[in-house]
N, C-alpha and C positions, 0 to 999 in steps of 0.2 A: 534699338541700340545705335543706331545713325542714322545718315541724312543719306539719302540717294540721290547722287548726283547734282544736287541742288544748293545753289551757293547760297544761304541766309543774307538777310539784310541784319547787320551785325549791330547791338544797340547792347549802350552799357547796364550790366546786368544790375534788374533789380531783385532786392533780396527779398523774402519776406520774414515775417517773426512769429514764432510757434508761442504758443501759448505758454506763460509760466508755470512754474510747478506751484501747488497750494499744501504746503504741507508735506508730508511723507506720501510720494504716491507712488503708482507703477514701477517707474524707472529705478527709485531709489530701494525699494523693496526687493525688486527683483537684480540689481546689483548687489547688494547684502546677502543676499543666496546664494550669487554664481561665485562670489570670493569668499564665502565659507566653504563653497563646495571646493575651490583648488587649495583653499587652506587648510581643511581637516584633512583632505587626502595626499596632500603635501606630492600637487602635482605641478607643473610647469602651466601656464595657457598658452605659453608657443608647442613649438612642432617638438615631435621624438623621433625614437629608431624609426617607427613605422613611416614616418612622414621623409628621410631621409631616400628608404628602400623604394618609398614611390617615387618622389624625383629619380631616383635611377633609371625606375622604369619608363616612367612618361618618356624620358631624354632618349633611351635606348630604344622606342619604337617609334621616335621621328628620326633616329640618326640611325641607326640600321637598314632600312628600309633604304634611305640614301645611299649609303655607302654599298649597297646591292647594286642598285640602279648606276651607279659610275665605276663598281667594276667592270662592265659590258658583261655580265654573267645574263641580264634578265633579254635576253635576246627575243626570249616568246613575248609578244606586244599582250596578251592575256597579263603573264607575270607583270610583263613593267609600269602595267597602269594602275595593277593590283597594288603594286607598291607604294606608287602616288597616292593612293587613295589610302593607303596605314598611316603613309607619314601625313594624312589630314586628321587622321584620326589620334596622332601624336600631337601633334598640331595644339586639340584640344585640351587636351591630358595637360600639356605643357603648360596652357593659357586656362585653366580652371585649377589645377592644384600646385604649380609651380607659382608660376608667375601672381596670381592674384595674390596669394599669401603674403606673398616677398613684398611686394607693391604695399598692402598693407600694415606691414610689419611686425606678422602676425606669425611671418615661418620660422624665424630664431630672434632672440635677444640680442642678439649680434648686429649693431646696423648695418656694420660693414659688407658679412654677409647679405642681409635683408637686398639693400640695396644693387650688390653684384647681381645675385638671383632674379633680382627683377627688371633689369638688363634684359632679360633671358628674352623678353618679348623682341627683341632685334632678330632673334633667331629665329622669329616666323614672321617675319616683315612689318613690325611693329616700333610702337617710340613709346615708350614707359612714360615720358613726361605728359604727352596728350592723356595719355587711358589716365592716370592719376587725378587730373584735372577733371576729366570727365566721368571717371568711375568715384574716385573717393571721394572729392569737394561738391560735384555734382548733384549726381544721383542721390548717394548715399546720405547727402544732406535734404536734397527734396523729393524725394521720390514721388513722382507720379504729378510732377505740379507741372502744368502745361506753362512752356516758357523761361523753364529754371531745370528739369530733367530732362541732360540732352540724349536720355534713354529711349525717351517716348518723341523725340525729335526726330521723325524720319522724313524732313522733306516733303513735299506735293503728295510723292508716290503710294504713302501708307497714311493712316490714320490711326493712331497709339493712342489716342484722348477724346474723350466726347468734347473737349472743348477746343479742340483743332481745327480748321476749317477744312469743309468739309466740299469732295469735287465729287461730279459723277461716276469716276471711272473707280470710285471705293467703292462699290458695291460689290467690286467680285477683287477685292483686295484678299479675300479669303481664300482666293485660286493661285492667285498669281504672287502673292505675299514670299510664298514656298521659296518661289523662286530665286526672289530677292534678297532671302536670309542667306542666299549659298553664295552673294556676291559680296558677304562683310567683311572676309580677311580679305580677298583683293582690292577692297580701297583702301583699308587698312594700310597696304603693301604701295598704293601709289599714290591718290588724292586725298585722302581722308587728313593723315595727320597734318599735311599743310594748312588746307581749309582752314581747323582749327586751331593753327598754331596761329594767327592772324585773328583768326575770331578772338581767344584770349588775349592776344596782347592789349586787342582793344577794348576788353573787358576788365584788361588790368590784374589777368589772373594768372599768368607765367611769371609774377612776381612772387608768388605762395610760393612755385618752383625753384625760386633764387634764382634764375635764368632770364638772358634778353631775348629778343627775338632772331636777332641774327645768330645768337650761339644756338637757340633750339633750331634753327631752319640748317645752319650746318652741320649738325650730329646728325639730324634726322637725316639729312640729304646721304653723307659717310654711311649709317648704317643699312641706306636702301640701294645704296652703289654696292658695296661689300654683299646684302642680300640676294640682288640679282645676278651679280655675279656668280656664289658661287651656286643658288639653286638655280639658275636658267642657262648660263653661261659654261658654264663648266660641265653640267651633263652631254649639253651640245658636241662639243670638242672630242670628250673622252670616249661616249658612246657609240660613235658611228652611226647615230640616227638622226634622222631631219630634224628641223628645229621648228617644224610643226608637230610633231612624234613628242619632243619636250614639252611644245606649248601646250598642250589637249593633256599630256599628263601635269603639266604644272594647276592648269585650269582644274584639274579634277580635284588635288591636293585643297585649293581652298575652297571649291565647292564642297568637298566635303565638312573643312572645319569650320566654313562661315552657318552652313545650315546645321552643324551641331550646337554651334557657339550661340546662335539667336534663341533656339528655339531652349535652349539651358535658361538663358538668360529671359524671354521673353514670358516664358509659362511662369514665372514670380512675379511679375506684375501686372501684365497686362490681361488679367481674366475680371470675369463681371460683376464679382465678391471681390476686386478692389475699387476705394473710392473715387480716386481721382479728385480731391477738394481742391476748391479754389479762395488764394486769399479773398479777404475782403479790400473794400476801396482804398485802406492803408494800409495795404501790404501785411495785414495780422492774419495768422489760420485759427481757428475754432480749438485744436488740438495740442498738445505738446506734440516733441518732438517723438519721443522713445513711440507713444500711442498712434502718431503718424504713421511710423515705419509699420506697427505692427497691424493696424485697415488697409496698406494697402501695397502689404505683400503678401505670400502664398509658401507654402512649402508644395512638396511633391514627393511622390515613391519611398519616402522614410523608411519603408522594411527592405527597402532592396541595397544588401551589401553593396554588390557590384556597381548599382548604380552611385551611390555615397563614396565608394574609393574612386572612382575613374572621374567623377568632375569636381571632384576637392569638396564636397559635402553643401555643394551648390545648390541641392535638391533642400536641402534647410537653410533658405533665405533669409527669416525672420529671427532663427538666430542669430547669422552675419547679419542681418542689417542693424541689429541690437550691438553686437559684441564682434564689431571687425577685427579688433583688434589683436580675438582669441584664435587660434590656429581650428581649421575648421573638423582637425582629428577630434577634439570635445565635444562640438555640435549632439551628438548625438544624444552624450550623456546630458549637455546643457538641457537640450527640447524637452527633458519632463517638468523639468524645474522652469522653465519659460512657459509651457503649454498649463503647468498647472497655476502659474500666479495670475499669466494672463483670464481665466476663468476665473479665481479669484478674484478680480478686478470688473469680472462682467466685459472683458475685451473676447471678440471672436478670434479664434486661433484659425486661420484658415491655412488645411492643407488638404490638397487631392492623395486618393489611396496611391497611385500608378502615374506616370510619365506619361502613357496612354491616357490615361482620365484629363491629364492636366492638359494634353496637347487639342484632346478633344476642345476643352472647355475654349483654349487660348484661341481654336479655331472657332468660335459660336461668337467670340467678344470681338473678333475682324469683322466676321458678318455682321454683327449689329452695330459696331462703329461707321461700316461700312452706310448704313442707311441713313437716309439728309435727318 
């Protein structure tokens, strides 16, 4: 999901071109399905009550947890790190079923809403306009293409692609990887958005965003003054505890939700049942787009409620990466109608039963990336 610490040599992006469609095929078939299905049921494809009652929640177990910790009430250092470590766990909540929706425009009809709500990534030391560029035009256009998904871009440190290059010290990328998943919302929160706010301009892609460079370098700067203020700064003061006591629980808060947020995001693509294709010498792929997405994503855990409401139904990838645009409350209903055309069509529907199965696998595909 990012680069580690590593400043890329920045080169103007080349695109490549998916394969045209021939006729009525995958995509248009199973588009024709999923709007009969919200049309005979005469249902929305954005968000509802339910989707509403959980943004309450997610918001209310990052901001509770806070407002604990700067009453001075968490005095036992037990409590008060316990609490750091909820609000990373809101953190997530926040950044899987708030934020990505709204980013997408996928959580009300409303743009205005849409767009407010996906702000919301300020509130965990983030900048909407980078993830946009790098989750929705990126990713979600090339997934898995080495060079063009800055998903699988992780810098020297890790190896996301068989077609990366490849150093010694990936061999035990499968050990030490862990680690490094727990360190994605703190760059998030201080070097990451810069990097790429630089990198796009000279990509020419903070223009999709209707923004220049210096107005994203000043928002982003305002809302990581405004962040550290009031999560670092302000406990300091209020609490009467050292500002090491802060830092070691601020440090826990995004270790926790860096290492829930990669491995969310990383067991959807990067296991050994996805392909990883590479254009050809003119930038053309073998595949269409829609059949793209769906070699070389993955679902996960599908019968587990709990899991499907706490990360916005992120466990069913290959729906969102088909139908961003649906709120990810349907997913569930969509995946028969997807799982079954996709067979239809002789396409593999790949999903692990468990989170466990999937985290297994995603560690076996380090390992072997791992080797020259």
């Amino acid at each position: 999901m990012c680069k580690f610490f590593i400043l890329s040599q920045v080169k103007k992006l080349e695109i490549v071109r998916f394969a045209p469609k021939n006729g009525e095929g995958f995509y248009d078939t199973l588009k024709k399905k999923v709007d009969a299905y919200f049309t005979e049921n005469k249902i929305d494809p954005h968000g509802n009550s339910s989707m509403y009652i959980k943004t309450f929640a997610m918001v209310a177990m990052y901001i509770l947890p806070f407002a604990f910790i700067v009453s001075g009430l968490a005095t036992n250092m037990f409590l008060f790190y316990g609490l750091w470590i909820m609000m990373g766990v809101g953190m997530t909540g926040i950044g899987c079923s708030i934020m990505h929706d709204s980013n997408h425009g996928s959580y009300s009809d409303n743009k205005t809403l849409n767009k407010m709500l996906g702000k919301i990534i300020a509130l965990v030391g983030g900048y909407e306009v980078t993830w946009k560029i790098q989750h929705n035009i990126l990713h979600h256009t090339y997934t898995n293409i080495e060079g063009l998904d800055d998903d699988i871009n992780a810098g020297v440190l890790l190896r996301f692609s068989p077609h990366s290059k490849w150093y010694s010290m990936h061999r035990y990328q499968h050990l030490y990887a862990w680690f490094l998943y727990g360190l994605l919302t703190l760059q998030w929160a201080t070097i990451k958005d810069y990097r790429q706010l630089y990198d796009y301009h000279k990509k020419d892609l903070l223009k999709k965003e209707k923004i220049t460079l210096r107005q994203a370098i000043t928002q982003a700067t305002i809302y990581k003054v405004l962040y550290y203020g009031l999560l670092f700064v302000v406990p300091i003061f209020v609490t009467g505890l050292s500002w090491q006591s802060v830092l070691v629980g601020f440090l826990l808060m995004h270790f926790t939700a860096g290492l829930m947020l990669s491995c969310i995001f990383q067991l959807a693509h990067v296991l050994e049942e996805c392909e990883f294709p590479k254009p050809t010498d003119d930038r053309k792929m073998e595949n269409s787009w829609a059949i793209h997405q769906v070699l070389n994503t993955a679902n996960f855990s599908p019968k587990s409620k709990i899991m499907s409401w706490f990360i916005g139904g992120l466990n069913r990838q290959i729906e969102h990466h088909l139908f961003p645009h649906i709120c990810h409350v349907h997913y569930k209903k969509l995946a028969v109608i997807v799982k079954q055309t996709a067979q239809d069509y002789g396409l593999v529907y790949q999903e692990q039963p468990t989170f466990v199965h999937a985290l297994v696998e995603h560690g076996r595909m380090l390992k072997k990336l791992g080797k020259n």
